[in-house]
N, C-alpha and C positions, 0 to 999 in steps of 0.2 A: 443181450446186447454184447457185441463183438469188444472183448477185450486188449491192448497190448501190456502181455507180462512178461517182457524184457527189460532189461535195461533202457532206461531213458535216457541215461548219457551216449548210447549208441544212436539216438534218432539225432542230437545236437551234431552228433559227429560225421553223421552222413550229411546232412545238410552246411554243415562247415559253418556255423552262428550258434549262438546261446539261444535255447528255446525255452532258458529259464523255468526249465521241467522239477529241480529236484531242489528245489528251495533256495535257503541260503548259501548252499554248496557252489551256487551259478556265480556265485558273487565272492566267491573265495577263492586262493592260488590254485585248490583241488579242483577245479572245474576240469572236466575229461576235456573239451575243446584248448584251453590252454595246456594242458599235460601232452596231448595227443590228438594235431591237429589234422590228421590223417581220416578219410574213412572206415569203416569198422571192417574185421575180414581178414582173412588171408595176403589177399591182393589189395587191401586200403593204401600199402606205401607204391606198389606199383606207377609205372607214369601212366598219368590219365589223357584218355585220348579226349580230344575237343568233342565239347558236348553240340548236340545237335539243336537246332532251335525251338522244337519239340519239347527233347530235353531239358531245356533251362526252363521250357514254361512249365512243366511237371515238376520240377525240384521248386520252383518259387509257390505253386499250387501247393504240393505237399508241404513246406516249411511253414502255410499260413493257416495249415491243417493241424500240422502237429502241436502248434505253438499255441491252438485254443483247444486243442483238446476234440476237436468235432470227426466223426462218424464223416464219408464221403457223400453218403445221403444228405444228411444236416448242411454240409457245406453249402451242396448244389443248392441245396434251400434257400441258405444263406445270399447264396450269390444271385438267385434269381428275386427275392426281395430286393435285391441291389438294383438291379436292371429297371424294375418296377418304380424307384424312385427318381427324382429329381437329381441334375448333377452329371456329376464325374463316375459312372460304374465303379471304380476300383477304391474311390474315396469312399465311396457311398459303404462299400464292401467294409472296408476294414472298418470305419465307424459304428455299425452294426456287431462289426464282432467284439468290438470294444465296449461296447453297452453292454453285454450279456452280460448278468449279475454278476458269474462265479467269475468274470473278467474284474469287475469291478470290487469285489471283494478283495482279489490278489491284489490290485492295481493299489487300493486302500491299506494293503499291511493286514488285513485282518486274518491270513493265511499265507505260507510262505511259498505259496506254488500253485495252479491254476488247477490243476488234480486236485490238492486238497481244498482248493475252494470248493469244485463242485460237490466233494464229499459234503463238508458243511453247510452248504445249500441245499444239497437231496437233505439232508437227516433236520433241517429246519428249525437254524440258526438263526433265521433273518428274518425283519421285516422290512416289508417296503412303504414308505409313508403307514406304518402304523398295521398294515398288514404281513401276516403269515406270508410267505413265498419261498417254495420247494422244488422249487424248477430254476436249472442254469442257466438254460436259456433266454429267460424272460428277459425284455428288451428295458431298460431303465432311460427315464426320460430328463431333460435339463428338470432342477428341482425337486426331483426325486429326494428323498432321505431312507439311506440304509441304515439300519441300525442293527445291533446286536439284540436278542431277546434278552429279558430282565435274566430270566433264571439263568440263561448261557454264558454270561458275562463274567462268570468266577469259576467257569471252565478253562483246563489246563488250555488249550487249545489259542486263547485269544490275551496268554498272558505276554510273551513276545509285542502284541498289536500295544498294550496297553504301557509296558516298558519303552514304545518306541523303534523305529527299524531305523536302519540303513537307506532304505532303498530310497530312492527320491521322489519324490508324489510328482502326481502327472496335475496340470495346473490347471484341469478341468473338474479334478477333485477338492473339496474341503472337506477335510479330516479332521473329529476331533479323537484324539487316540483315548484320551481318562472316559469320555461317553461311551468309547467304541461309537461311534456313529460317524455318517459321511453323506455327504452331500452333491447330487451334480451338479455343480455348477453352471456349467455351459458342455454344448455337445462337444466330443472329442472331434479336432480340425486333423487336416494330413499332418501339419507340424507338430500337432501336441503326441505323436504315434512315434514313439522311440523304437519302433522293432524295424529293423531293417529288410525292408521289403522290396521289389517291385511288382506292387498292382499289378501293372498295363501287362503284364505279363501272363498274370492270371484267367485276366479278362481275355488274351490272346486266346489263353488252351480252350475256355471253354466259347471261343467265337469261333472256333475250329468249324 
């Protein structure tokens, strides 16, 4: 499977937003997007010529790429589930990618970044209502309960979760941080989606 072993603050920077790649760092003065809000490169401070309408729809596609972590195959997957459903395409899209487990693990505090969720989701951290589950993907449903495994719980990894984060809980989650466990609530709505996006734009590239 096709890797990216770069710097992750250079994908935040080319996309010009926080893709919340490299943990608590995103949420500190250190963040490369606030240090250096330029693109990455030679030519990042150059004057940028107007992007083409193409363009914008390529950089909103990639930014909703980068920001879960998915393969371009995966994506297109992702999107054409979306199609298939009821709704809004582009809501229908980002809710989906919002349910994938190693989403909702980060989303929960249980990991401080979306990479090391899916780490501890492949190496099988988790259960879902009571089962084993080692795939990122997996789509988690209103009601669902994640939990941490027994033995995993006094692993270095989930002591931050259990200290408590920063980060603000999305209000589709219940989080109890002493169980490590969490809950969905209700499916994530386009308002409960704090990433700065636009869909319709997404949906543009690939109605091409």
């Amino acid at each position: 499977m096709a890797r990216y072993t770069d710097s992750v603050c250079r994908l935040c920077r080319r996309e010009g937003t926080k893709l919340f790649l490299k943990g608590e760092k995103c949420f500190s003065p250190k963040c490369a997007v606030g240090k250096r809000p330029t693109p990455p490169g030679q030519h990042g401070r150059a004057r940028q010529r107007k992007m083409s309408e193409y363009g914008t729809q390529l950089r909103e596609k990639q930014k909703a790429r980068r920001a879960y972590g998915l393969l371009e195959a995966q994506f297109r997957r992702t999107y054409d589930r979306a199609t298939a459903m009821k709704g809004v395409t582009g809501e229908n899209l980002l809710q989906l990618l919002e349910r994938r487990l190693d989403n909702v693990v980060f989303r929960a505090g249980f990991a401080p970044s979306r990479p090391a969720a899916r780490q501890l989701v492949n190496h099988g951290h988790f259960l879902v209502n009571g089962h084993k589950v080692d795939i990122p993907s997996y789509t988690v449903d209103a009601d669902d309960v994640i939990t941490v495994r027994t033995r995993s719980k006094e692993s270095p990894h989930f002591k931050v979760a259990r200290e408590g984060t920063a980060r603000i809980l999305p209000k589709w989650l219940t989080v109890n941080a002493d169980e490590l466990t969490a809950r969905v609530a209700a499916l994530p709505a386009r308002e409960d989606i704090d990433f700065t996006l636009q869909e319709n734009m997404i949906v543009e590239f690939y109605s091409r």
